[in-house]
C-alpha positions as CSV (number, residue, x, y, z in Angstrom):
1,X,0.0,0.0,0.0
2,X,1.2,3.7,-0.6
3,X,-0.5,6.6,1.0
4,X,-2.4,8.8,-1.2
5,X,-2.3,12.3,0.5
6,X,-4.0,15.6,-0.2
7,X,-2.5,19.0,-0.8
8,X,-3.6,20.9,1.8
9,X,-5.1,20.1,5.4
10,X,-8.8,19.4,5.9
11,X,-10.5,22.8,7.2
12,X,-11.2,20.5,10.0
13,X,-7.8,19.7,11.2
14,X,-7.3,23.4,12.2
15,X,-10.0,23.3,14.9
16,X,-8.6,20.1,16.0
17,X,-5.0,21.7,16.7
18,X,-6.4,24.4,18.8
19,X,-7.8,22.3,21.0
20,X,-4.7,20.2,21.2
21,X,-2.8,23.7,21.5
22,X,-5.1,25.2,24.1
23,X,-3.8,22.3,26.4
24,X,-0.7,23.0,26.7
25,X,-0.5,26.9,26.0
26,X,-2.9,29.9,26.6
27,X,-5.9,30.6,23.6
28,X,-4.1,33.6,22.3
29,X,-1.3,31.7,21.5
30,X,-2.9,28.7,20.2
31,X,-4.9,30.9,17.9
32,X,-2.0,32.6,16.9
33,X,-0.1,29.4,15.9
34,X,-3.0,28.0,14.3
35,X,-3.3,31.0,12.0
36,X,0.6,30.4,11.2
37,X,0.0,26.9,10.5
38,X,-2.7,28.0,7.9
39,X,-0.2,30.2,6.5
40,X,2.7,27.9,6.4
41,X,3.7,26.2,3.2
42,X,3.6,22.6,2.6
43,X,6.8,20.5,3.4
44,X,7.9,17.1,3.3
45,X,9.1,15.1,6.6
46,X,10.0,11.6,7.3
47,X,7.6,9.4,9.3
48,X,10.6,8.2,11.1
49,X,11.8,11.9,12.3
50,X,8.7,13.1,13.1
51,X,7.8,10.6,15.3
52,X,11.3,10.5,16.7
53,X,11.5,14.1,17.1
54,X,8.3,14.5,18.9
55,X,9.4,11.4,21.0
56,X,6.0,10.2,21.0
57,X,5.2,6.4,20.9
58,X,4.5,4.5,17.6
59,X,0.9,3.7,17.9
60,X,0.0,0.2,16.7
61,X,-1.5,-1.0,13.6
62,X,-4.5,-2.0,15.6
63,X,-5.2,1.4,17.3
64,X,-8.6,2.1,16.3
65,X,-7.7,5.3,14.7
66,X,-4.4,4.0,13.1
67,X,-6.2,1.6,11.6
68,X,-8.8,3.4,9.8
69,X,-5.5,5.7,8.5
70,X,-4.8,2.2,7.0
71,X,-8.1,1.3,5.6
72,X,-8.3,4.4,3.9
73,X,-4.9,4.4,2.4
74,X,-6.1,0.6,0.9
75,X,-9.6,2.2,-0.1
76,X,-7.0,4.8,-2.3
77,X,-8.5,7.6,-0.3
78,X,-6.1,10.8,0.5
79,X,-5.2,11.7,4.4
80,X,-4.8,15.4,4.9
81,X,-1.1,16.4,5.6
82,X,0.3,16.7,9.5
83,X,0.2,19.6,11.3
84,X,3.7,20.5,12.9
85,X,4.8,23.0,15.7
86,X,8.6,23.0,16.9
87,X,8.4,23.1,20.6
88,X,10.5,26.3,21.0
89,X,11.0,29.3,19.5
90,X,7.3,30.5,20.0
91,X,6.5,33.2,22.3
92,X,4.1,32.1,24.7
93,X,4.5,28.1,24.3
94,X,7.0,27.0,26.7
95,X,7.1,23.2,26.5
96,X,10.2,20.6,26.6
97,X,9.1,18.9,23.7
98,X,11.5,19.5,20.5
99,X,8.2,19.1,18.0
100,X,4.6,18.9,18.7
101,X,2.3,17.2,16.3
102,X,-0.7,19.4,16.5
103,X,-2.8,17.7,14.1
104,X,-2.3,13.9,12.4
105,X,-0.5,12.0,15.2
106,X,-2.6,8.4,13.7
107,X,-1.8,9.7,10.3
108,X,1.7,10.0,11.1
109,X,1.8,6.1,13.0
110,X,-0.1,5.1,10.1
111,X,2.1,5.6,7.6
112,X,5.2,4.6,9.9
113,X,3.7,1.2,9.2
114,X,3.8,1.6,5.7
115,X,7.0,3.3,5.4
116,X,8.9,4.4,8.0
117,X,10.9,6.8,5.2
118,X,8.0,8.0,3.4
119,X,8.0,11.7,3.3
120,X,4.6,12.9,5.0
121,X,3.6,16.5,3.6
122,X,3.1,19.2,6.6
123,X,2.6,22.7,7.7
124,X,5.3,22.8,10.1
125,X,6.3,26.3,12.3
């Protein structure tokens, strides 16, 4: 199976990283980084370093939500490109993380299980 992918995130998606965001910052700054991410162009990352550099776990194949990634991919349906934050450099977010994945964490696992070096398009700030 290869991913199929679109060329710009679901309108969706953006909500979705705000509420992530709003978590572990204040509103104003999530909103801000939200409307940077909608501004950001698209980019290419490797499954791989994303999930290694946001040193979050590699969700199973049988996650629920990993595994609807998968059936889409096999249905030849696109998944909406990753939203990316670096954990520093933003005034107002103060986190230890090197990279947050605001939006597409299953999407990323997902395709880790595919291909751990395909390049996943993202917005990343």
């Amino acid at each position: 199976m290869k991913e199929h992918w679109k060329d710009e995130p679901d309108q969706h998606d953006y909500p979705a990283a705000y509420d992530y965001l709003t978590l572990i910052t204040g509103e104003t700054t999530a909103a801000r980084l939200v409307d940077e991410l909608k501004q950001a162009a698209l980019t290419h990352r490797k499954a791989k370093d994303i999930l290694r550099a946001s040193r979050l776990e590699l969700l199973g194949p049988d996650n629920v939500h990993v595994a609807k990634d998968l059936r889409k991919v096999g249905d030849g349906k696109a998944l909406s490109p990753v939203l990316l934050v670096r954990g520093h450099g933003h005034p107002g977010l103060e986190t230890g993380e090197d990279l947050l994945i605001a939006d597409g964490y299953h999407r990323v696992c997902a395709s880790h299980h595919l291909d751990e070096n395909t390049d996943i398009p993202c917005k990343l700030i």
